[in-house]
C-alpha positions as CSV (number, residue, x, y, z in Angstrom):
1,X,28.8,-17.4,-14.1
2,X,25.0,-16.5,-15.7
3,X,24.5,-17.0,-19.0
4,X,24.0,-14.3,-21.4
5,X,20.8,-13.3,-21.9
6,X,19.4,-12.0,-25.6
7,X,15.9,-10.8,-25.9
8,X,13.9,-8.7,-28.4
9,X,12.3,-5.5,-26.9
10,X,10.3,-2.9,-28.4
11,X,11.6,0.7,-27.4
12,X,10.2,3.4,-29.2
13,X,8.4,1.4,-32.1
14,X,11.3,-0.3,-33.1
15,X,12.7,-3.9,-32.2
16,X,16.2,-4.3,-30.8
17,X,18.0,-7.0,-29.1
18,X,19.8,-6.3,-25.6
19,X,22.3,-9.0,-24.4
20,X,23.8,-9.0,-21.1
21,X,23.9,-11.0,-18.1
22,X,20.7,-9.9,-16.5
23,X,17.3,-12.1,-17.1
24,X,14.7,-11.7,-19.8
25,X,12.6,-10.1,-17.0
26,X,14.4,-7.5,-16.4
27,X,15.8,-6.4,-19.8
28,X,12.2,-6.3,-20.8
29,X,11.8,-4.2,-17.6
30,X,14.7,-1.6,-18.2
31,X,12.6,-1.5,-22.1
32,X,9.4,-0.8,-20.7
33,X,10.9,2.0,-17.7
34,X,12.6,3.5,-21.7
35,X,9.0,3.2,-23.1
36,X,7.5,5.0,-20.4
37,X,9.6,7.8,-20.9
38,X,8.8,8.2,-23.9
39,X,5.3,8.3,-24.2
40,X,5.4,10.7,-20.7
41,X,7.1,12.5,-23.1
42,X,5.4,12.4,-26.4
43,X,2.2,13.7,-24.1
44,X,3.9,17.3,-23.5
45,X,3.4,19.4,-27.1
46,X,7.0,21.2,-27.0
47,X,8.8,17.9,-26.4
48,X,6.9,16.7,-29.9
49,X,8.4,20.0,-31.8
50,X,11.6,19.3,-30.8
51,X,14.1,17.5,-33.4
52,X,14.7,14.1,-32.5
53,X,18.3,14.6,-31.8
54,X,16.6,17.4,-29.2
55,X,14.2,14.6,-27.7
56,X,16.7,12.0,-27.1
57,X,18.9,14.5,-25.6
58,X,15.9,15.3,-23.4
59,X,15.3,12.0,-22.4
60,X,18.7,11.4,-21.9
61,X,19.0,14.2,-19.3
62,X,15.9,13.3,-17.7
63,X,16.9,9.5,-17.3
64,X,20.0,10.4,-15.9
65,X,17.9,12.6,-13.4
66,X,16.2,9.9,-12.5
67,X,19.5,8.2,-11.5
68,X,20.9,11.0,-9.6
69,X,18.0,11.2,-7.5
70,X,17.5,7.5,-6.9
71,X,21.6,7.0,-6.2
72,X,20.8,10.6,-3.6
73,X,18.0,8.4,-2.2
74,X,19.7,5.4,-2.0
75,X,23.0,6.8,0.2
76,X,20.3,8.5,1.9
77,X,18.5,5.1,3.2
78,X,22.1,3.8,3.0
79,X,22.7,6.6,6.1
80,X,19.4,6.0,8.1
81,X,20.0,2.1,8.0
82,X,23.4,2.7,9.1
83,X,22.2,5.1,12.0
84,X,19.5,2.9,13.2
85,X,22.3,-0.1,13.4
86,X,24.3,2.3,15.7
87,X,21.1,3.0,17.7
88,X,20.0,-0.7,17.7
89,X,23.5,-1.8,18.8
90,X,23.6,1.3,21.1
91,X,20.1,-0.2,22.7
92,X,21.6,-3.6,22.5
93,X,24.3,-2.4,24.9
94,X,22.1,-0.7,27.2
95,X,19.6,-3.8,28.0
96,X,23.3,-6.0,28.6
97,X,24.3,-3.4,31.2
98,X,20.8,-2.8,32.8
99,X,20.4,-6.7,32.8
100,X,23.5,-6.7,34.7
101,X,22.2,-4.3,37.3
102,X,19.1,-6.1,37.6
103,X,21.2,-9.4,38.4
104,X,23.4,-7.4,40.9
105,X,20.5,-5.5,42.5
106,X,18.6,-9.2,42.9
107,X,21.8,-11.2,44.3
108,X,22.4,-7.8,47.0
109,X,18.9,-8.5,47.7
110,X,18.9,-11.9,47.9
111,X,22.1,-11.5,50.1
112,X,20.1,-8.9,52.6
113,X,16.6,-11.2,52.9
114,X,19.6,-14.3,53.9
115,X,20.8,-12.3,56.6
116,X,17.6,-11.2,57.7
117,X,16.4,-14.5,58.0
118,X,19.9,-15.2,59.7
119,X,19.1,-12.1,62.5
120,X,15.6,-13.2,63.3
Protein backbone atom coordinates (compact mmCIF):
# COMPACT_ATOMS: atom_id res chain seq x y z
CA UNK A 1 0.00 0.00 0.00
CA UNK A 2 1.31 3.93 -0.83
CA UNK A 3 2.32 5.82 1.69
CA UNK A 4 0.41 8.74 2.88
CA UNK A 5 1.19 11.78 1.47
CA UNK A 6 1.10 15.29 3.51
CA UNK A 7 1.78 18.46 1.65
CA UNK A 8 1.23 22.25 2.26
CA UNK A 9 -0.87 23.98 -0.45
CA UNK A 10 -2.02 27.38 -0.73
CA UNK A 11 -5.89 27.64 -1.63
CA UNK A 12 -7.33 30.84 -1.37
CA UNK A 13 -4.45 32.76 0.47
CA UNK A 14 -4.28 30.48 3.15
CA UNK A 15 -1.92 27.34 3.83
CA UNK A 16 -3.47 23.97 4.55
CA UNK A 17 -2.19 20.54 4.74
CA UNK A 18 -3.95 17.70 2.60
CA UNK A 19 -3.05 14.06 3.48
CA UNK A 20 -4.08 11.18 1.56
CA UNK A 21 -2.67 8.54 -0.49
CA UNK A 22 -2.22 10.37 -3.75
CA UNK A 23 1.36 12.03 -4.63
CA UNK A 24 2.57 15.55 -3.80
CA UNK A 25 1.94 16.17 -7.58
CA UNK A 26 -1.25 15.82 -7.60
CA UNK A 27 -2.60 17.18 -4.27
CA UNK A 28 -0.81 20.34 -5.35
CA UNK A 29 -2.72 19.78 -8.66
CA UNK A 30 -6.35 19.33 -7.12
CA UNK A 31 -5.04 22.92 -5.06
CA UNK A 32 -4.28 24.74 -7.98
CA UNK A 33 -7.68 23.33 -10.26
CA UNK A 34 -9.41 25.00 -6.37
CA UNK A 35 -7.27 28.22 -7.03
CA UNK A 36 -8.40 28.52 -10.42
CA UNK A 37 -11.78 28.65 -9.47
CA UNK A 38 -11.41 31.05 -7.43
CA UNK A 39 -9.78 33.70 -9.11
CA UNK A 40 -12.25 32.83 -12.42
CA UNK A 41 -14.41 33.79 -9.88
CA UNK A 42 -13.09 36.70 -7.97
CA UNK A 43 -12.95 38.29 -11.83
CA UNK A 44 -16.92 38.40 -12.17
CA UNK A 45 -18.15 41.68 -9.82
CA UNK A 46 -21.48 40.02 -8.39
CA UNK A 47 -19.55 36.91 -7.34
CA UNK A 48 -17.25 39.61 -5.15
CA UNK A 49 -20.62 41.05 -3.43
CA UNK A 50 -21.66 37.97 -2.52
CA UNK A 51 -21.07 36.87 1.30
CA UNK A 52 -18.51 34.43 1.58
CA UNK A 53 -20.78 31.73 2.83
CA UNK A 54 -22.59 32.74 -0.73
CA UNK A 55 -19.18 32.31 -2.74
CA UNK A 56 -18.18 29.04 -1.41
CA UNK A 57 -21.63 27.83 -2.01
CA UNK A 58 -21.07 29.10 -5.55
CA UNK A 59 -18.05 27.43 -5.99
CA UNK A 60 -19.25 24.50 -4.54
CA UNK A 61 -22.02 24.16 -7.10
CA UNK A 62 -19.95 24.98 -9.88
CA UNK A 63 -17.12 22.37 -8.90
CA UNK A 64 -19.59 19.87 -8.64
CA UNK A 65 -20.77 20.92 -12.16
CA UNK A 66 -17.66 20.42 -13.32
CA UNK A 67 -17.91 16.74 -12.04
CA UNK A 68 -21.25 15.98 -13.46
CA UNK A 69 -20.19 16.93 -16.81
CA UNK A 70 -16.82 15.24 -16.79
CA UNK A 71 -18.45 11.77 -15.09
CA UNK A 72 -21.47 12.57 -18.39
CA UNK A 73 -18.28 12.74 -20.61
CA UNK A 74 -16.56 10.09 -19.25
CA UNK A 75 -19.62 7.21 -19.61
CA UNK A 76 -19.92 8.92 -22.79
CA UNK A 77 -16.27 7.86 -24.13
CA UNK A 78 -16.90 4.87 -21.83
CA UNK A 79 -19.92 4.09 -24.67
CA UNK A 80 -17.96 4.97 -27.91
CA UNK A 81 -14.86 2.83 -26.77
CA UNK A 82 -17.18 0.07 -25.94
CA UNK A 83 -19.00 0.43 -29.47
CA UNK A 84 -15.84 0.64 -31.46
CA UNK A 85 -14.65 -2.76 -29.60
CA UNK A 86 -17.92 -4.33 -30.86
CA UNK A 87 -17.20 -2.92 -34.28
CA UNK A 88 -13.47 -3.84 -34.16
CA UNK A 89 -14.32 -7.40 -33.01
CA UNK A 90 -17.26 -7.33 -35.55
CA UNK A 91 -14.48 -6.41 -38.34
CA UNK A 92 -12.28 -8.97 -36.77
CA UNK A 93 -14.87 -11.53 -37.54
CA UNK A 94 -15.51 -10.53 -40.97
CA UNK A 95 -11.65 -10.69 -42.27
CA UNK A 96 -11.59 -14.59 -40.46
CA UNK A 97 -14.68 -15.57 -42.59
CA UNK A 98 -13.56 -13.67 -45.82
CA UNK A 99 -10.03 -15.23 -45.31
CA UNK A 100 -11.75 -18.39 -45.21
CA UNK A 101 -13.51 -17.84 -48.48
CA UNK A 102 -10.45 -16.68 -50.06
CA UNK A 103 -8.65 -20.06 -48.97
CA UNK A 104 -11.69 -22.10 -50.26
CA UNK A 105 -12.12 -20.13 -53.52
CA UNK A 106 -8.01 -20.68 -54.07
CA UNK A 107 -8.01 -24.57 -53.16
CA UNK A 108 -11.57 -24.94 -55.72
CA UNK A 109 -9.29 -23.14 -58.05
CA UNK A 110 -6.32 -24.90 -57.57
CA UNK A 111 -8.54 -28.16 -57.76
CA UNK A 112 -10.04 -26.94 -61.45
CA UNK A 113 -6.42 -25.76 -63.06
CA UNK A 114 -5.29 -29.77 -61.66
CA UNK A 115 -7.85 -31.17 -63.70
CA UNK A 116 -7.37 -29.10 -66.51
CA UNK A 117 -3.89 -29.93 -66.74
CA UNK A 118 -5.20 -33.64 -66.08
CA UNK A 119 -7.78 -33.22 -69.45
CA UNK A 120 -5.20 -31.71 -71.79
Amino acid sequence: MTAKTDTEVLIGGKVYTLSGYESEEYLQKVALYINNKISEYNKIEGFRRQSMDTQAVLLELNIADDYFKAKKKYKSLEEEIAAKEKELYDIKHELIATQIKLESAEKALKAMQTVKRDNN
